[in-house]
C-alpha positions, -999 to 999 in steps of 0.1 A, spaced: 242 -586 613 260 -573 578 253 -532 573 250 -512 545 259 -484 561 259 -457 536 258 -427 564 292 -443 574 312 -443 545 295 -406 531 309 -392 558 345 -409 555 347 -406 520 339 -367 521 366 -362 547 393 -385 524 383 -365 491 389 -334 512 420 -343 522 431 -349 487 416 -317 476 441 -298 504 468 -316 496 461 -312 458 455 -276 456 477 -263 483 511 -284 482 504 -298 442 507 -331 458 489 -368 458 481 -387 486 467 -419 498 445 -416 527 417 -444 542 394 -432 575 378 -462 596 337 -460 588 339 -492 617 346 -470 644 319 -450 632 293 -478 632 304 -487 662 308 -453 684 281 -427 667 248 -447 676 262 -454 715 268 -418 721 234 -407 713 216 -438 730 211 -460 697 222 -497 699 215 -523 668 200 -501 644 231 -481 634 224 -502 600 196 -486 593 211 -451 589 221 -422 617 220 -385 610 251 -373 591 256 -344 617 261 -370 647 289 -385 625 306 -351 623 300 -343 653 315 -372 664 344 -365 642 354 -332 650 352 -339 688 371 -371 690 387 -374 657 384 -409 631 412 -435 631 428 -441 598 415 -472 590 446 -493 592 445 -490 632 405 -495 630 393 -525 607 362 -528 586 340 -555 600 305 -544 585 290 -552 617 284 -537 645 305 -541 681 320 -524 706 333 -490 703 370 -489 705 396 -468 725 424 -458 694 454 -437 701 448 -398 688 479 -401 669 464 -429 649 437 -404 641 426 -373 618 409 -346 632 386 -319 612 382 -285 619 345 -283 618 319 -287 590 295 -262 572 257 -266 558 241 -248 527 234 -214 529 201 -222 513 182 -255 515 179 -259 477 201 -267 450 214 -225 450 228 -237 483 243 -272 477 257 -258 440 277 -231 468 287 -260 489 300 -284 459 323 -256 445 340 -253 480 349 -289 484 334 -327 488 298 -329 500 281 -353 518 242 -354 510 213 -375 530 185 -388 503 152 -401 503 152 -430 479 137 -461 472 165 -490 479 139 -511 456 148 -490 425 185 -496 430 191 -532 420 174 -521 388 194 -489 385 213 -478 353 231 -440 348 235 -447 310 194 -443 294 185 -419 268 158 -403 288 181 -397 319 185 -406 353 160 -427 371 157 -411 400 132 -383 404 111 -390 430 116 -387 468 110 -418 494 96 -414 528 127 -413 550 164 -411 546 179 -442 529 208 -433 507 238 -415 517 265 -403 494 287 -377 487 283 -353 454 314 -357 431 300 -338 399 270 -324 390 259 -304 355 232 -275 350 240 -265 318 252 -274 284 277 -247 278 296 -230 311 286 -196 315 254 -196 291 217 -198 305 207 -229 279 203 -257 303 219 -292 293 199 -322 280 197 -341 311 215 -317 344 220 -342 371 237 -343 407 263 -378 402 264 -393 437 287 -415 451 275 -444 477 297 -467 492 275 -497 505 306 -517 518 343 -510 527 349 -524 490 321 -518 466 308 -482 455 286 -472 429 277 -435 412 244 -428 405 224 -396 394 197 -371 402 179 -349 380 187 -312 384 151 -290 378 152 -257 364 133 -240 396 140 -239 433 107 -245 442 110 -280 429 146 -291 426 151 -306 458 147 -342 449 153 -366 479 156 -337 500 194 -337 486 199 -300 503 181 -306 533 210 -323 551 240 -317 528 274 -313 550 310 -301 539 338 -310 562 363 -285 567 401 -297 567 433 -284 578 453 -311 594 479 -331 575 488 -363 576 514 -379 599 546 -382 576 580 -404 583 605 -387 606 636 -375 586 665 -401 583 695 -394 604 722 -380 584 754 -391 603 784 -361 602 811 -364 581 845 -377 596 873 -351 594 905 -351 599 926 -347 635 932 -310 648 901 -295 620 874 -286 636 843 -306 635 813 -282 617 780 -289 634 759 -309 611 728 -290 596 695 -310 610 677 -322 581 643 -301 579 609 -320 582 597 -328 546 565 -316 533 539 -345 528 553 -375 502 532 -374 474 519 -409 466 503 -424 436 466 -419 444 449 -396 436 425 -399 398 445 -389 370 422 -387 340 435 -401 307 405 -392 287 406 -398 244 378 -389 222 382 -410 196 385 -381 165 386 -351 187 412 -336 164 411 -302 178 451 -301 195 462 -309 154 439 -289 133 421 -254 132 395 -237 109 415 -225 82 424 -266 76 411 -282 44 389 -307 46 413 -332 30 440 -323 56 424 -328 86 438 -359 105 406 -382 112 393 -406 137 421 -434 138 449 -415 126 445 -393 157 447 -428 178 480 -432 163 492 -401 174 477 -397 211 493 -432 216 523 -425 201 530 -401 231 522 -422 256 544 -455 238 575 -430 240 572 -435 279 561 -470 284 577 -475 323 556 -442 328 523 -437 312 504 -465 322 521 -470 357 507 -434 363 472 -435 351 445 -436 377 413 -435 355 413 -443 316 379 -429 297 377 -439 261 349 -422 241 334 -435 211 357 -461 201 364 -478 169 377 -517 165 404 -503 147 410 -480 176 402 -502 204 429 -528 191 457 -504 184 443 -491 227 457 -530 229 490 -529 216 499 -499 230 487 -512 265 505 -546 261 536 -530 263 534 -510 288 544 -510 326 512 -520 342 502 -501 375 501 -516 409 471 -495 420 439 -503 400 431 -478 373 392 -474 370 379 -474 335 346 -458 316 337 -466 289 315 -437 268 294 -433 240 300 -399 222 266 -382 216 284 -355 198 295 -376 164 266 -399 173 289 -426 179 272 -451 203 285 -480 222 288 -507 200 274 -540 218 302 -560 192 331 -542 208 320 -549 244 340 -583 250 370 -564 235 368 -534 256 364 -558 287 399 -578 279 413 -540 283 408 -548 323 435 -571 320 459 -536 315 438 -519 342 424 -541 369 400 -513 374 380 -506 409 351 -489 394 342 -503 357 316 -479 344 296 -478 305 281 -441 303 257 -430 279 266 -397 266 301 -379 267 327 -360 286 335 -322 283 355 -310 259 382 -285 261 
């Protein structure tokens, strides 16, 4: 029987992304990592008397529980199936181990806000599956979501979320939303979005605080023994100088994690300031030229280093001269996911004539996630 175990993968996925976040903020360093959601499937359910349902969804906190006693296998020693078998015996050096997990503070959205900030969240919801074959993040009146379901059916971890339109001021934003991110299969994820309501009282939509969990990571990841560096030969009658033992190397950084490449097509505000005239200002395509004139200077670089590409409001003018830069470029052996966004703030929509053009862009990017978003990203 095929699983879409949600529960599985939020938990793996909030671990991984809290890996990279250690390895990120406390050694400025990328990393690869990939935790086994099988041995999960297969080993969570037995331990608590639960055979054959394991599809339908287990509580978050036996997952972690689970976790932090035994550890998870990297996934490379514990292979997706996506179905359920036997639990599995794996070495505990071919394993990651937590060092606990928290909850919220506060069951509400005060609570899970506090969690988000410290580091990847896993949520349990309360949603339809019906609505999400029809689902869309990109309509003018926001998100779909905003109603609960009777039982826990979605699983995810919380990778952004937005409360209000300026950072720091009390005016709330258009639309705020929580963005989650389910992974249904080893292979296929999707980010989808809940409304965020301006009380406490009634902002708990799908019960996304009610079982929110936060692992907790310390442990880094196993890394290649030094090579042997043989002495040097002297000559007879010197005296041999001990050789200095090479020192264990801090994690190898490895091209992972998301590097945003995002361009606003006419956000001129690194060239020009107030006092400008009108007539100086560089505008709209010129600024393409210059943004990809940057990135052309290293063409063995730019492009083999991008992770995500997010191109706002784009112009066929633009979009082709996106082409000919990308043509001649180094293309990436990882995939590079790619979003495409309106930009709400110079009311430049998507432009359904563009779309084919903007999809031959995937030959440059091979992208993972492919995403069209109504709206636009934060400006700095």
């Amino acid at each position: 029987q095929n699983c879409s175990v949600t529960w599985a993968f939020a938990i793996t996925t909030s671990i991984e992304y809290a890996i990279k976040k250690l390895y990120l903020e406390e050694y400025d360093q990328i990393v690869e990592v990939a935790l086994s959601a099988q041995e999960l499937i297969d080993c969570v359910g037995k331990e608590h008397g639960v055979t054959g349902k394991v599809c339908d969804g287990l509580p978050l906190a036996w997952g972690f529980d689970y976790v932090f006693e035994n550890g998870i296998a990297y996934r490379q020693y514990y292979h997706h199936t996506n179905t359920e078998d036997e639990c599995q015996v794996v070495d505990d050096e071919k394993k990651y181990h937590i060092a606990g997990y928290e909850k919220p503070t506060a069951y509400n959205k005060l609570g899970l806000f506090d969690l988000v900030m410290r580091g990847p969240t896993a949520v349990t919801l309360g949603l339809d599956p019906e609505f999400f074959q029809y689902y869309r993040n990109d309509r003018e009146e926001g998100p779909y979501f905003d109603t609960a379901f009777w039982r826990p059916s979605v699983y995810g971890v919380v990778v952004e979320y937005l409360q209000y339109a300026v950072e720091g001021e009390p005016e709330y934003a258009e639309w705020p939303f929580f963005a989650i991110e389910s992974r249904l299969r080893a292979c296929y994820s999707f980010v989808f979005r809940l409304p965020i309501r301006e009380t406490t009282a009634d902002a708990n939509i799908a019960g996304i605080s009610g079982f929110a969990i936060r692992p907790i990571v310390s442990e880094l990841l196993p890394t290649p023994e030094p090579p042997t560096v043989p002495p040097t030969p002297t000559p007879t009658g010197t005296p041999t100088p001990t050789p200095t033992p090479t020192p264990t190397p801090t994690p190898t950084p490895e091209p992972w994690f998301p590097i945003y490449d995002p361009f606003i097509l006419g956000d001129n505000c690194n060239f020009e300031k107030q006092t400008t005239c009108y007539w100086d200002v560089i505008k709209d395509d010129d600024v393409t030229r210059l943004y990809l004139a940057v990135r052309d200077a290293y063409p063995t670089k730019a492009l083999a280093h991008t992770r995500v590409l997010a191109l706002s409001g784009m112009t066929s003018l633009s979009l082709e001269l996106w082409h000919e830069s990308l043509s001649k470029q180094r293309r990436n052996e990882a995939p590079i996911d790619t979003y495409f966004y309106s930009d709400v703030v110079l009311s430049r929509g998507l432009d359904v004539a563009l779309i084919p053009r903007l999809m031959e862009l995937l030959q440059y990017t091979y992208p993972s996630r492919l995403v069209f978003v109504y709206g636009t990203f934060k400006r700095e």
